[in-house]
C-alpha positions in Angstrom: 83.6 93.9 204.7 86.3 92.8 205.8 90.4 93.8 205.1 91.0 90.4 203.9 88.3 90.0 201.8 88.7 93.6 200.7 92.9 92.6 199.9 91.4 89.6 198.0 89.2 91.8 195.7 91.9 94.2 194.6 94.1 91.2 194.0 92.0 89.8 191.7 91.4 93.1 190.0 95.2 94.2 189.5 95.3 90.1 187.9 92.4 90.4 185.6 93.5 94.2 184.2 97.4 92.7 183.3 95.5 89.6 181.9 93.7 92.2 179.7 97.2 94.3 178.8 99.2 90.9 178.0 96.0 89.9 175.6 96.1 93.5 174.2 99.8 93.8 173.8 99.7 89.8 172.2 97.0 90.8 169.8 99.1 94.2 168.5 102.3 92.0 168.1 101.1 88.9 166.8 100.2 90.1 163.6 103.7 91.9 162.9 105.6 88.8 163.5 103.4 86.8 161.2 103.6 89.5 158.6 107.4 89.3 158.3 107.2 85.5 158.3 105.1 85.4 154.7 106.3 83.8 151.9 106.6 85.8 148.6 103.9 84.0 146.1 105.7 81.4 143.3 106.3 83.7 140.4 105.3 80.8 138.4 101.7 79.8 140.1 100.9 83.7 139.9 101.1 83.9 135.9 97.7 84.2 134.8 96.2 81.5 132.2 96.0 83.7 129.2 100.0 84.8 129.9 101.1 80.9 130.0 99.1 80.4 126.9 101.0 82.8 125.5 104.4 81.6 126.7 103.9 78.3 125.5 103.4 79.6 122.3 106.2 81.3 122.0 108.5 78.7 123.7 107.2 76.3 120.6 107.2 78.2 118.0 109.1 80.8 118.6 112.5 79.0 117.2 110.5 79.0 113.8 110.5 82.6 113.2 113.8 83.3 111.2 115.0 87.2 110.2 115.1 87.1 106.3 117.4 89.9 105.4 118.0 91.0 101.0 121.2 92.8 100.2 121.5 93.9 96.3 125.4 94.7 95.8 125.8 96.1 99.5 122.9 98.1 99.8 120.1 97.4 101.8 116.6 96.8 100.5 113.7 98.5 101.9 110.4 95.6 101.7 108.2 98.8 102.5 108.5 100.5 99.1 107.0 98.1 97.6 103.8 98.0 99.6 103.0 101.0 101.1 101.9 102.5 97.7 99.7 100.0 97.0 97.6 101.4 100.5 93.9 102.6 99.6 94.2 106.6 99.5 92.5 107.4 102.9 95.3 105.0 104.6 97.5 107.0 102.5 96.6 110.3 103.7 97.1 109.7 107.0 101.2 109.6 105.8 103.1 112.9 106.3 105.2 113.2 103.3 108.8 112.7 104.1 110.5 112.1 100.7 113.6 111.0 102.0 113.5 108.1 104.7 115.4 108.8 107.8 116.0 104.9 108.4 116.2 102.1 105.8 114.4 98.6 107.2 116.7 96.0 106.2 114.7 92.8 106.6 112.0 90.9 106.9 110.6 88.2 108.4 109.4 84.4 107.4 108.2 80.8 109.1 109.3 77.6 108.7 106.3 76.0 106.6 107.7 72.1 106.3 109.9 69.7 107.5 112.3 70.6 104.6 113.0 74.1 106.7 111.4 76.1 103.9 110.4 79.4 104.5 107.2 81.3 103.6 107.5 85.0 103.6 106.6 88.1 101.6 106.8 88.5 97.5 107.9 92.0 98.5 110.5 91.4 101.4 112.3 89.3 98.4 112.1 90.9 95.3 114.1 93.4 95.8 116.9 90.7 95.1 115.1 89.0 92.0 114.9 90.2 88.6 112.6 92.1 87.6 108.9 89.9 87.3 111.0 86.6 87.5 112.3 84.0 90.4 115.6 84.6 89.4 118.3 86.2 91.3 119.6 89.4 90.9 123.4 90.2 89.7 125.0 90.9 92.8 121.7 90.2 95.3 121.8 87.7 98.4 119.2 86.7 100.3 119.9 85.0 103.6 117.7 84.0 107.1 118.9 83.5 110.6 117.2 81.5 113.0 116.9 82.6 116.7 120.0 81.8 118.8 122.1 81.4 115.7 125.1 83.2 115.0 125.4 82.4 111.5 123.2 84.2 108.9 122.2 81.0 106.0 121.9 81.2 102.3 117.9 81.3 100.6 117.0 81.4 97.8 112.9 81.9 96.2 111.4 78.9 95.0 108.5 80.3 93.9 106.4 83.4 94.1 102.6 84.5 94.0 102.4 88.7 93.6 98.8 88.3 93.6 99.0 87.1 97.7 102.0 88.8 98.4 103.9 85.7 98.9 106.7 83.6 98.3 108.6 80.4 99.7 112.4 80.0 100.1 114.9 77.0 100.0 117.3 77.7 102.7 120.9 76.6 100.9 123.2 76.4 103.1 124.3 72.8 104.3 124.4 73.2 107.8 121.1 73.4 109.0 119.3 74.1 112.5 117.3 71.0 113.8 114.4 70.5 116.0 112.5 73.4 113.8 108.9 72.9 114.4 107.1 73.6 111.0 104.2 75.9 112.0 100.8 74.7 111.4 98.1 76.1 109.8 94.5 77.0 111.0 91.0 77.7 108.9 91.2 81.6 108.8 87.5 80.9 107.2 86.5 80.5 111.0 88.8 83.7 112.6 86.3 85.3 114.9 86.6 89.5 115.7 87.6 89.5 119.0 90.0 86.6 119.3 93.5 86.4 120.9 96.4 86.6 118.1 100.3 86.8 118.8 102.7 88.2 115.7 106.4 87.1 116.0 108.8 88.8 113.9 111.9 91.0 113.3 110.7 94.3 113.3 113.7 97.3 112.9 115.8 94.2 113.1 115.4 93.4 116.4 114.7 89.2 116.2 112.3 87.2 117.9 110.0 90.1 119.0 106.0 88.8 120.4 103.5 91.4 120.2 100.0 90.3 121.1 96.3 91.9 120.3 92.9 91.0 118.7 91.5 90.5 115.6 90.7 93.7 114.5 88.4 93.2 111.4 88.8 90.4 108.7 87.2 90.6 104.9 89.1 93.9 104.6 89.6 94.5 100.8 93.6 95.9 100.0 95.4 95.2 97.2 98.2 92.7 97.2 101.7 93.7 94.9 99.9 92.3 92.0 97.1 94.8 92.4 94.8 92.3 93.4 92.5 92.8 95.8 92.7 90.0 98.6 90.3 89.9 101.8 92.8 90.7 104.4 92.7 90.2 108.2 93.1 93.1 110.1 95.0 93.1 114.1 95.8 95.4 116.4 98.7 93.6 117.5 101.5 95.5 117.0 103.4 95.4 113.6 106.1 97.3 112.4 108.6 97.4 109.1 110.3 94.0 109.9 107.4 92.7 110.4 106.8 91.6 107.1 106.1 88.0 106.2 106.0 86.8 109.9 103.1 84.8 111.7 99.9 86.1 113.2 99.2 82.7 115.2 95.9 82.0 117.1 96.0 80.8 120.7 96.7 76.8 119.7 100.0 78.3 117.7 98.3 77.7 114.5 98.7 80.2 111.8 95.9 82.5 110.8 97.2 84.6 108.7 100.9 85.7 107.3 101.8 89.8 108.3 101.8 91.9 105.3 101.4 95.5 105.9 100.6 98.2 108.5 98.9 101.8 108.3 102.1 103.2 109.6 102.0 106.1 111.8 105.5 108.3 111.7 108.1 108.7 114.2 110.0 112.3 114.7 113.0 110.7 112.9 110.6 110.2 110.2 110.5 106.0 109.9 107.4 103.9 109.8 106.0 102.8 112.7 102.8 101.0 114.6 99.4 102.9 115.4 97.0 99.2 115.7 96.1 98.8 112.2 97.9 96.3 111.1 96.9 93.8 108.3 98.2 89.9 107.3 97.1 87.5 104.3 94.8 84.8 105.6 96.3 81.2 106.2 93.7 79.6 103.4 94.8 81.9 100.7 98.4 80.6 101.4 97.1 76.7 101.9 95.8 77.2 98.4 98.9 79.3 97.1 101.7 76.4 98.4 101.7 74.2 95.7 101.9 76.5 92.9 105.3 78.2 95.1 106.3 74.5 95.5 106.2 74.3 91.5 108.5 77.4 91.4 108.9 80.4 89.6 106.3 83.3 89.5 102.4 82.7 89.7 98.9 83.3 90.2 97.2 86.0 88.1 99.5 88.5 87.7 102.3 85.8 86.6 99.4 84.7 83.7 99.4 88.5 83.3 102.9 89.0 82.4 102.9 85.6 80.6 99.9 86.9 78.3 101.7 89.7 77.7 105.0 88.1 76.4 102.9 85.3 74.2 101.2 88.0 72.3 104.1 90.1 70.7 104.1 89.2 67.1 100.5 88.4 67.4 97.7 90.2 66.4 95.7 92.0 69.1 92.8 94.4 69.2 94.6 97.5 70.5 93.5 98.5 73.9 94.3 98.5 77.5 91.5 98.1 79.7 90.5 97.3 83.1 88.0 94.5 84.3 84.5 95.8 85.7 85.2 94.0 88.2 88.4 96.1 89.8 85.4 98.8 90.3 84.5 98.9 94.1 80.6 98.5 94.3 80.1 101.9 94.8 81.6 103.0 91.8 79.7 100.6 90.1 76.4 100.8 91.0 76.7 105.0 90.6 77.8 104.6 86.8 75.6 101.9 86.6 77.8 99.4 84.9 77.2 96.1 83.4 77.9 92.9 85.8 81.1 91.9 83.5 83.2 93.0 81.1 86.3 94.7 80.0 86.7 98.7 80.8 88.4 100.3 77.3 91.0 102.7 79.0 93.1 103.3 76.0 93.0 103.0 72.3 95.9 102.2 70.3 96.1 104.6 67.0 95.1 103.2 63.6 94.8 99.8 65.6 91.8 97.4 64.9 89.7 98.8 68.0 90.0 102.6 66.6 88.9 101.2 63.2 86.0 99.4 64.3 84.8 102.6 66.8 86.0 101.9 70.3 86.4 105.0 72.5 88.3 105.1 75.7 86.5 107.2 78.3 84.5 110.6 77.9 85.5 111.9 81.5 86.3 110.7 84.8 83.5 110.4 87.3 83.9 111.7 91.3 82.7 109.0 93.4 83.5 109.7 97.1 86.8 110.5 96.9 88.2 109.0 94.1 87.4 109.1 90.4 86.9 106.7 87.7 87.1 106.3 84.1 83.6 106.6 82.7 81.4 107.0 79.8 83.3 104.9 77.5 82.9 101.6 75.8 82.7 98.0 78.0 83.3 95.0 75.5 81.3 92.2 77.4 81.3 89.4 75.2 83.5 87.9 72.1 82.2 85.6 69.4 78.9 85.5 72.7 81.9 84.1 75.4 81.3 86.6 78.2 84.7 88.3 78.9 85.5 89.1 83.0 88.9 90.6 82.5 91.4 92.0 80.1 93.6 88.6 80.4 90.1 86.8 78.9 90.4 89.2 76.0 94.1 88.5 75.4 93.5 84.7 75.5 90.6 84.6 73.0 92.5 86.6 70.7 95.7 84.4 71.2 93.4 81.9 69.9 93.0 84.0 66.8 95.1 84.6 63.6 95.7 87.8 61.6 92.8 88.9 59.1 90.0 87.3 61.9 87.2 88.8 62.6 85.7 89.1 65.9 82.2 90.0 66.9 82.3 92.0 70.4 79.3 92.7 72.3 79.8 96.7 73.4 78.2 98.6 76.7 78.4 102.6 76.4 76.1 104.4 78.8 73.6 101.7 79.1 73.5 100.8 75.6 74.5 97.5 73.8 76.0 97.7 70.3 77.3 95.2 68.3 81.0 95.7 66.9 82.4 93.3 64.3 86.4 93.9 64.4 89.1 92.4 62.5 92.4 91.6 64.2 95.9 92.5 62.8 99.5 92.7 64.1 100.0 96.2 65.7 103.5 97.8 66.1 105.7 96.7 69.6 104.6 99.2 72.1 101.4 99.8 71.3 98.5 99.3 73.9 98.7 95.0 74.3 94.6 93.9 74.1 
């Protein structure tokens, strides 16, 4: 070979091995150059669907959810007392006893319902600041709402109030008024699914316009209400704490499923109430059916007939008992003592009163079913004059029908047995049992 040739070979070879370095050195460069050249991603665009859904929700609605806050001559009210008694004993339990709260919750929370800007809340975030089983005020009580971004706190007043659902409906009274207020619509809570999206906005420990979000937890839940009355609550596991009370549990279209009522509070080391994911709110049908009786005003629903009953039938005459419907028996309870399907539970017997003259007994003993106990092995009256009778208000109307010297013919259940009891009615002194 020749020098030439041979100088042309090592030419080309020294070429082709820098070719090689400059690809090699362009390959571990390019990419660091690129890398500091990227664009952050739209903070926007990288929101995920199910966080704008909840945005928008918010961003609507949100301006609806007002503070509602009861003062009774200076002094805070606390809405829990009321409710958290009411809690079924193995909620209960889980309470540690703390006799002397640390913290006082001062308010409450409600919705704008209508294009009037009235309010639906809680019986019990109010009635602290009414007299006692009435709409009216209280000597010395205010109740006043602030909407979010507002300054000013504005006047309320209660319309009208059902105990039995735990709810009630405020005018706001103050003449200057927010607009734009989107009244919050209303969904079936007949078709709430376990499982589904739900967003609570509320005041809880008085801090305003707080979201939480979580699932329904349960619905059908059996609690009872202020009025004692069972209701078929919904249960979330969004968080709710005292505040809470009497603001929306909305679905994912910002219709409202159900109205927060009351949580299974877990306790803090300063000893106030606080979230563990059982949280529970009154379905939006019960309160569809309740608006036009709050709209009437004053108190009502059960309870209200209760009290009414009650008042109507001093200086009337009356049998002489209290008693309990079979019906306020869980099914358990029932089917161990093997009650009848209706009727009227004699819990007490008045002295010398008509029932103790014509034989009624109260109960023999008190029966251990799980891990409560009942009244039991006393008289049931089931029927009147052959009218079955469902609760004790039944029994008070058919004897408000009734005059002084009647006699009434009661069909009696004891221990599986069915007597018959003929009973003549007479005025009974003030204070003595009211059936």
């Amino acid at each position: 070979m020749s020098v030439s040739l041979r100088n042309r070979i090592l030419i080309a070879t020294v070429a082709t091995a820098a070719a090689v370095v400059v690809l090699v050195v362009s390959l571990s460069v390019g990419p660091a150059n690129a890398q500091g050249a990227v664009t952050p991603p739209d903070p926007a665009a990288s929101l995920l669907q199910d966080e704008m859904n909840t945005i928008e929700v918010v961003n609507t609605l949100g301006p609806s959810v007002v503070a509602v806050n009861v003062e009774v001559r200076g002094e805070r009210v606390d809405p829990w007392s009321q409710i958290l008694p009411n809690l079924p004993e193995q909620f209960r339990q889980l309470i540690p006893m703390n006799p002397v709260p640390q913290v006082r919750q001062s308010s409450g929370s409600g919705f704008v319902i209508d294009e009037d800007l009235n309010i639906v809340t809680n019986y019990h975030v109010v009635r602290g600041a009414l007299q006692s089983d009435t709409t009216e005020p209280r000597s010395g009580a205010t109740i006043t709402v602030r909407f979010p971004g507002l300054d000013e706190d504005l006047t309320a007043r209660v319309i009208g109030a059902n105990p039995d659902y735990d709810l009630a409906l405020l005018e706001v009274t103050s003449e200057d008024k927010p607009t734009g207020i989107t009244p919050i619509p209303m969904a079936d809570s007949a078709a709430v699914q376990v499982g589904q999206k739900v967003i609570a906005i509320g005041n809880p420990f008085g801090l305003q316009s707080t979201v939480t979000q979580g699932i329904v937890s349960a619905i059908g839940r059996e609690l009872p209400s202020i009025g004692r009355v069972e209701i078929p609550m919904i249960q979330t596991d969004a968080a709710i704490n005292p505040g809470n009370s009497g603001g929306p549990l909305l679905d994912s279209a910002g219709r409202l499923v159900g109205v927060n009522t009351m949580i299974v509070p877990g306790m803090s080391v300063s000893g106030s109430a606080g979230n563990i994911g059982i949280g529970f709110a009154v379905p939006s049908e019960l309160l569809s059916g309740a608006l036009a009786g709050l709209h009437e005003g004053g108190l009502v629903g059960s309870y209200a007939e209760s009290l009414q009953a009650q008042s109507d039938i001093l200086g009337r005459p009356r049998i002489g008992i209290s008693g309990l419907s079979v019906g306020d028996f869980p099914e358990q309870a029932r089917e161990a003592l093997s009650l009848p399907d209706n009727g009227v539970v004699v819990i007490d017997v008045a002295p010398g009163g008509p029932a103790a003259e014509a034989g009624l007994t109260g109960p023999a003993y008190q029966a251990s079913i799980g891990q409560e106990s009942y009244p039991a092995g006393g008289d049931i009256i089931v029927t009147v004059d052959g009218e079955s009778v469902e609760t004790i208000t039944d029994l008070q109307r058919r004897v408000l029908d009734s005059e002084d010297g009647d006699v009434l013919t009661l069909e009696v259940w004891r221990n599986g047995t069915t007597r018959t009891v003929e009973l003549t009615l007479r005025v009974v002194e003030e204070g003595s049992p009211n059936g």
